[in-house]
N, C-alpha and C positions, 0 to 999 in steps of 0.2 A: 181851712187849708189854703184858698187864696190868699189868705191874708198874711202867712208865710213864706208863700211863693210872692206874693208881691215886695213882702219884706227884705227877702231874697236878693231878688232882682234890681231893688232900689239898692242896698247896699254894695251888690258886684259892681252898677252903674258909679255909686262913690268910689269905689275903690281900683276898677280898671281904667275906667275913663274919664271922669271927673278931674282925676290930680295926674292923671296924663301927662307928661311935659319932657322936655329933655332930659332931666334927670332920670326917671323913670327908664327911657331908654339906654340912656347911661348905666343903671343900674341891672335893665337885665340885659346889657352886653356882659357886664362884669361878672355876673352870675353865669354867665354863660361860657366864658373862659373858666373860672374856678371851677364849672362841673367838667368841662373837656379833660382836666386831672384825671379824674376818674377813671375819663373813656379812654385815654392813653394809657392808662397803670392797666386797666381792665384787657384792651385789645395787647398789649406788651405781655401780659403773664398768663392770657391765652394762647397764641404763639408760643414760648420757653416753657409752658407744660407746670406752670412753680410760679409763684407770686415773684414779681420783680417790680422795682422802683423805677423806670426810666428818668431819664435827667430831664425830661417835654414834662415829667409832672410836676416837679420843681417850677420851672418855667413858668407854666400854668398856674398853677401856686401863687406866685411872684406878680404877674401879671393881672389874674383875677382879685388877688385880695388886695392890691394898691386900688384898684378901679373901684371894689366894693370898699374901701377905708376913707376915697375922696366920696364915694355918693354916703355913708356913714354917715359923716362930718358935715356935708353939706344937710343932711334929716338929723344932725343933733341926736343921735341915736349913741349914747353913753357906755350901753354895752354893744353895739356892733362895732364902736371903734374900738374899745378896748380889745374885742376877741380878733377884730381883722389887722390890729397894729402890732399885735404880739406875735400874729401869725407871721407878719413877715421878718420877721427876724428867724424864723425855723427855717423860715422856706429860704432866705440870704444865706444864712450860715451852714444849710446841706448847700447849696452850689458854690460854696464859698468852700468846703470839703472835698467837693467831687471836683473841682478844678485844680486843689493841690495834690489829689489822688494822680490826674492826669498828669498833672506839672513831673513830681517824682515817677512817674512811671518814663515818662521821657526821657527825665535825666539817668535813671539807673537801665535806659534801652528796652525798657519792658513795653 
């Protein structure tokens, strides 16, 4: 049983602290923006009583998976780029919808 807890421990020690480095920090800021979506969508359709989309999760969106697409690319990680660079084209083309929703709502006074 020691001998798995030491196993354990030796591999946390690789794995949190060893490859430590800026990146790492880089990586879970951007993690950390991409889950703030969540807590935005979550605390917004808590409040309206009904799931809603706020435009902060978009944002969020936008902003955590460029961060996690640059720390990807920097770890050579083939499918985290590919699922965080296709991401962002969903998460551009909704704010990229919700800005000409607002645009026409301006122009027809709404």
């Amino acid at each position: 049983m020691t001998e798995i807890f030491g196993s354990l421990l030796t591999w946390l020690h690789d794995v949190f602290i060893r490859q430590f480095d800026a990146w790492v920090v880089l990586g879970f800021i951007a993690q950390a923006l991409f889950m703030m979506r969540f807590v935005v969508q979550w605390v917004a359709s808590e409040r309206a009583k009904r799931s809603v989309v706020p435009v902060a999760f978009w944002f969020f969106s936008l902003a955590g998976g460029a961060l996690l697409l640059v720390y990807a690319i920097q770890r050579e990680d083939p499918v985290f780029i590919l699922g965080q660079g296709l991401g962002l084209f969903i998460y551009i083309r909704n704010l990229w919808l919700i800005a000409n929703e607002r645009k026409a709502m301006r122009v027809n006074g709404g």
